[in-house]
C-alpha positions in Angstrom: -40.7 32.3 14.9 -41.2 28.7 15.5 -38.6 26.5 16.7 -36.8 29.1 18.6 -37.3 29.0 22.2 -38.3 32.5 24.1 -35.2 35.0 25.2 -34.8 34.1 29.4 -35.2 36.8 31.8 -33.3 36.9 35.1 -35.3 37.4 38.1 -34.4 41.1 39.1 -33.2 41.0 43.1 -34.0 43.2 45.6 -32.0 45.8 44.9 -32.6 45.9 41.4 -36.1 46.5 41.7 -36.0 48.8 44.4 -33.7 50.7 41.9 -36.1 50.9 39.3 -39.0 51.4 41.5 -37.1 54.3 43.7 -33.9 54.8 42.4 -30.4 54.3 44.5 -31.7 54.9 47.6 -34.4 52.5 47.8 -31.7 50.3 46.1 -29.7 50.8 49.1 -31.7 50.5 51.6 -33.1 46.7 50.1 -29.2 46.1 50.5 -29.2 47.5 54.1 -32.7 45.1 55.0 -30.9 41.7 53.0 -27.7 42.5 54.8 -29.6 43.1 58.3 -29.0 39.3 59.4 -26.0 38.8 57.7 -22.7 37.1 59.8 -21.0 40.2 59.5 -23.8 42.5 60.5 -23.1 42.8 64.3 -19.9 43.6 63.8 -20.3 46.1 61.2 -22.9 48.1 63.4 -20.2 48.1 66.4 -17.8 49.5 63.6 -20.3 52.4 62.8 -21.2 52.9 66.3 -17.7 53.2 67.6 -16.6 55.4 64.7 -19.1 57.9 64.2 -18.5 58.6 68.0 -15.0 60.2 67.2 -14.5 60.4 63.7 -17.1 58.8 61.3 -19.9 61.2 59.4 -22.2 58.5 59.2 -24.7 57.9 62.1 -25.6 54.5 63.4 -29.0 54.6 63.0 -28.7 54.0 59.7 -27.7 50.3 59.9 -29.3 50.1 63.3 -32.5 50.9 62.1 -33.0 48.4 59.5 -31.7 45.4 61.9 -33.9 45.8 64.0 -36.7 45.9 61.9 -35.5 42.8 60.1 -35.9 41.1 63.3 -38.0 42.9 66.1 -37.3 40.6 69.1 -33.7 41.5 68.8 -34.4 45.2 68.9 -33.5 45.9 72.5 -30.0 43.5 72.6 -29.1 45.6 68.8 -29.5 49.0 70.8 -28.1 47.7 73.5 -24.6 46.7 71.4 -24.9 50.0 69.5 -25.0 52.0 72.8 -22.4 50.2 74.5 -19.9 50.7 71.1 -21.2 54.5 71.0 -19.9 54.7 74.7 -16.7 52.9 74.0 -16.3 54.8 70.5 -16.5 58.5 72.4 -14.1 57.2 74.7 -11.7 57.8 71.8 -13.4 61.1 70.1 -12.4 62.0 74.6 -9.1 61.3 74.2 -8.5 63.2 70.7 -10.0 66.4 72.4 -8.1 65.9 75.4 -4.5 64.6 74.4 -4.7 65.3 70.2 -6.3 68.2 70.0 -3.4 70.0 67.8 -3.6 67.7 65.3 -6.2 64.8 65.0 -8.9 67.0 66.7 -8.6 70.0 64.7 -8.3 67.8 61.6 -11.7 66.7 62.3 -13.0 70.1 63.0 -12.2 71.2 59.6 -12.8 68.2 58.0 -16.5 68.4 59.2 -16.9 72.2 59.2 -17.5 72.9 62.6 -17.3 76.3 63.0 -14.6 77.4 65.7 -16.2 80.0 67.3 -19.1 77.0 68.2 -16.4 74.6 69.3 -15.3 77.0 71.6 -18.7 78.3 73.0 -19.1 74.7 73.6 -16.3 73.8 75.3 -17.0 76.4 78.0 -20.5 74.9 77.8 -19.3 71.7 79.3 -16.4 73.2 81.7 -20.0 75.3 83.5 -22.4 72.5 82.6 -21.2 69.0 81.7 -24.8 67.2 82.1 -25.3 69.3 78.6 -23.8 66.4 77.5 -26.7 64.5 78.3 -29.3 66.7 75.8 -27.0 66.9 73.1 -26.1 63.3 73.1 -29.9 62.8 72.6 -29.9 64.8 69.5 -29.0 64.9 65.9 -25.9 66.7 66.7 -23.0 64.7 65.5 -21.8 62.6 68.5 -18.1 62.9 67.8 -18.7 66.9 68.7 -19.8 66.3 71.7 -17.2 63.6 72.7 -14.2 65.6 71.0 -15.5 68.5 73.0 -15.8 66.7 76.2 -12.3 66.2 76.4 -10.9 69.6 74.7 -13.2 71.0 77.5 -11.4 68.9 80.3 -14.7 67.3 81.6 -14.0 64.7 84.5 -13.2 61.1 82.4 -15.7 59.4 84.9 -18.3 62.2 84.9 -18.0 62.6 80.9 -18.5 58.2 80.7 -21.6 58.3 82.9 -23.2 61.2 81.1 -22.5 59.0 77.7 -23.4 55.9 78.9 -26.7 57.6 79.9 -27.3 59.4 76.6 -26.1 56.4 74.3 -29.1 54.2 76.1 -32.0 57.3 75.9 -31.2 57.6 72.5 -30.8 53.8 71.0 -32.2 51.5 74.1 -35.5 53.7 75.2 -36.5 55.8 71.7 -35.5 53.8 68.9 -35.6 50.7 70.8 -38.9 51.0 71.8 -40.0 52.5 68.9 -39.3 49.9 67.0 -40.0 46.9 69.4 -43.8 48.5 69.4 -44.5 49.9 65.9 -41.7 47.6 64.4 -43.9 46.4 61.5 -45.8 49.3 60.8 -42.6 51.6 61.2 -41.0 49.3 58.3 -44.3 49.7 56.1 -44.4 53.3 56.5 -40.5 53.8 56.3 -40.7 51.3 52.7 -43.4 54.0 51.4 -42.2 57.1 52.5 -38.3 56.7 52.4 -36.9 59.4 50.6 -39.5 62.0 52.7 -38.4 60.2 55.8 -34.2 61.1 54.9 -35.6 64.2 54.5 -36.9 64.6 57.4 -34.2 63.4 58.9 -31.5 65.9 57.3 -34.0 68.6 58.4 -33.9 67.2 62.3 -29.8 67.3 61.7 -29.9 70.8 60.4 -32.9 72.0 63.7 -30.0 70.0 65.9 -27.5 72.8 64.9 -29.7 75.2 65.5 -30.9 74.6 68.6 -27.3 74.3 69.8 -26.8 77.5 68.4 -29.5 78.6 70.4 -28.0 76.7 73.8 -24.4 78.0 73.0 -26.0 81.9 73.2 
């Protein structure tokens, strides 16, 4: 009709494109890459990284991921801080084992579903062989097992630090960090087009993580 002027449309962000493209989780992780370089955003990954070492579900990676691929020539310094607030986080997930066991540590047990029985066979794991802590640091096994473990299972406090500090930096410094620092741009390409196979494929390497320590803990 004449004299009326069109209807405006608001640009759509990010996220709400990614929504409609791919649903919420392409909507979250456009948040994840916009948030990447945010003020806040080192802080936030120390936060994850310190938690999920004692009592958080969520891994690291997750946010550690997409800052580095939002900026590649940081990728070894954001590993780095990751690492060194993994280390500092299973300091605490040490002391629950060791001095809470009774109450925070088995809270966490349940709350998690770690069977017993596997807590157990992996506590006298790590009283025989502590440097198992090195190999299961490395995988998808949830870190705050390990670390809550450690100290249930009365591994030396200076033994059980080295072992983490070790594993923390294979895992974040030397395979993601390189990873990323290499293949940075075409990691974030494929990543962007494949994303909900690659969470799958993740869950599946958490779910081969238990089973191979199943198949250690025989």
């Amino acid at each position: 009709m004449l004299g009326r002027w069109p209807k405006r449309v608001e640009p759509m962000t990010d996220e709400k494109t990614a929504e409609r493209r791919g649903g919420p989780l392409r909507a979250l992780y456009a948040w994840m890459m916009k948030n990447a370089q945010g003020k806040h955003a080192w802080a936030a990954l120390a936060g994850f990284a310190f938690a999920e070492a004692s009592c958080f579900p969520i891994p690291p990676d997750v946010m550690l991921l997409p800052m580095m691929l939002a900026d590649r020539k940081r990728a070894f310094r954001l590993a780095g801080w990751c690492a060194l607030w993994s280390v500092i986080g299973g300091m605490f997930g040490y002391a629950i084992g060791a001095l809470f066991w009774d109450t925070a540590g088995l809270w966490i047990i349940h709350a998690f579903h770690f069977p017993p029985a596997q807590v157990e066979a992996l506590r006298l794991k790590y009283t025989q062989h502590a440097y198992f802590i090195i190999v299961q640091g490395l995988t998808p096994i949830p870190y705050k097992l390990v670390t809550i473990t450690s100290g249930l299972a009365g591994v030396p406090f200076a033994l059980f630090m080295l072992y983490s500090a070790i594993t923390r930096s294979l895992r974040f410094i030397v395979l993601e960090g390189l990873l990323v620092y290499w293949f940075g741009e075409q990691a974030r390409i494929i990543l962007e087009k494949y994303l909900e196979a690659a969470l799958i494929g993740f869950l599946v390497l958490v779910v081969l993580g238990f089973v191979l320590l199943n198949y250690i803990l025989k």
